[in-house]
N, C-alpha and C positions, 0 to 999 in steps of 0.2 A: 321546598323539600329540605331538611335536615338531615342529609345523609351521610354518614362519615365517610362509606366508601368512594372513595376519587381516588380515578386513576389514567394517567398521560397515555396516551395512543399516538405512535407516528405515524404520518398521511405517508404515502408512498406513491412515487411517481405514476403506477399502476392503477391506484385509486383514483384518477381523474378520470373523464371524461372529454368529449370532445368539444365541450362548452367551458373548458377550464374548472369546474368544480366537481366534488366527489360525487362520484356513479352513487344513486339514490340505493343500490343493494351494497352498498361497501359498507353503511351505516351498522346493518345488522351485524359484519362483523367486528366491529366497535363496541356495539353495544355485548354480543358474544363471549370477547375477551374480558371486558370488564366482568361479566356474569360470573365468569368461569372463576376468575380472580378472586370476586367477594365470596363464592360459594365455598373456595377454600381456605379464605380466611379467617369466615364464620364456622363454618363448619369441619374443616380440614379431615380429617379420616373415614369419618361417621358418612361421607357420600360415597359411596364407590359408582362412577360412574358404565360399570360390567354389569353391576348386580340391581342396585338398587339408586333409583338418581330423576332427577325431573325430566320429560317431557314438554315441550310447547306444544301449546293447544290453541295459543293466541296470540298475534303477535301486533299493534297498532302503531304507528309511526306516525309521528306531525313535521313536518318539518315549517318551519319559520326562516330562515333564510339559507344560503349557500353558502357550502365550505370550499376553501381553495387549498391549494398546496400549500401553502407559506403559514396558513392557518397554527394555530398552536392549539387544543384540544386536551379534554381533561371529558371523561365520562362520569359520573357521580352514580350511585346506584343505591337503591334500597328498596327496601319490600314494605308494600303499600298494607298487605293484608293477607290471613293465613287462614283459609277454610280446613275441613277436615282432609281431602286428596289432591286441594291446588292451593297456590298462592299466585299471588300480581306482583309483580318485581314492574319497579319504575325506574327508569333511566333518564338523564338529562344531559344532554353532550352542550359541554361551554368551550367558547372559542377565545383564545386571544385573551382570556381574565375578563371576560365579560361578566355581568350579573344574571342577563337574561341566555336562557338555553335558544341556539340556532336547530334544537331540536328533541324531540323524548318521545320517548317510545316506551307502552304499557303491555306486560308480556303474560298470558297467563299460564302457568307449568304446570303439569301434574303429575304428583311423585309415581312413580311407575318400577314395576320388578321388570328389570331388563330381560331377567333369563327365562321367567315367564309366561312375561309376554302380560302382564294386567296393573291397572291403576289400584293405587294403595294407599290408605291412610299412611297424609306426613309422620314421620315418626315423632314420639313426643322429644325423646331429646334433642330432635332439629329443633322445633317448636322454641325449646328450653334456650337452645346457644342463638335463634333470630332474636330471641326478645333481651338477652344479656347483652347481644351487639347493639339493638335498638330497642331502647326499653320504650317509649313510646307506641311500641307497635301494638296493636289490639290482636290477639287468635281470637277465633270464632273457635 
C-alpha cells in the first residue's frame, strides 16, 4: 500500500483487555480516527458531516497478530477505489516501525444526504481532491 496518509494513535490503558492486548473492537476506533483525519485532510470543507458525508455499508477486519499497551502504532489509510455512490478505504495499523501491518481492515462507505436520509453520487469535486491526494487511484 502507498499511502501517504499515516497517523500515530495512543493505546490507552482502557483499550486492553483481560488477556493484556487491545479489545478486537478498539481497532475500529483506530482505524475511525484516522478516517476521519484523512477525510479532512483531503477533503477539508467540501464534507460536511450534518448534510452530506459517507456512510459504512462495510466494514472487514484481518487481524495478524496482537497489540499490547507498550505497542507504538501508526494507522496508514487510503482509498483503494471510487465507484459512482461508494468507495473502499483501506487501512493498515503498523506497530513498533514494523514493515508488515499486525492488521487492516477494508471499509466500504457510501456517500449519503444526511438530512434526507438517501445515498448519492460522490460528488465530483471529492472524486477531483482523492485523485490529487492519490494520483494512482483509478474512479470508475
Amino acid at each position: 500500500m502507498n499511502a501517504k496518509h499515516r497517523m500515530s494513535v495512543q493505546i490507552r490503558f482502557n483499550d486492553i483487555d483481560l488477556m493484556g492486548h487491545v479489545y478486537n473492537a478498539k481497532y475500529q476506533e483506530f482505524f475511525d480516527l484516522a478516517r476521519l483525519e484523512y477525510f479532512d485532510q483531503v477533503l477539508g470543507n467540501l464534507i460536511s458531516w450534518d448534510n452530506e458525508g459517507l456512510i459504512i455499508a462495510s466494514v472487514k477486519v484481518e487481524f495478524m497478530e496482537p497489540t499490547f499497551l507498550n505497542d507504538q502504532i501508526e494507522v496508514e489509510t487510503h482509498i483503494s477505489s471510487v465507484g459512482e455512490k461508494s468507495l473502499v478505504m483501506t487501512q493498515q495499523l503498523f506497530k513498533n516501525g514494523k514493515q508488515e501491518p499486525g492488521c487492516t481492515c477494508n471499509t466500504v462507505m457510501v456517500c449519503y444526504n444526511m438530512k434526507e436520509k438517501f445515498s448519492k453520487s460522490i460528488p465530483s469535486e471529492w472524486k477531483a481532491k482523492f485523485r490529487k491526494y492519490e494520483p494512482e487511484l483509478t474512479l470508475n
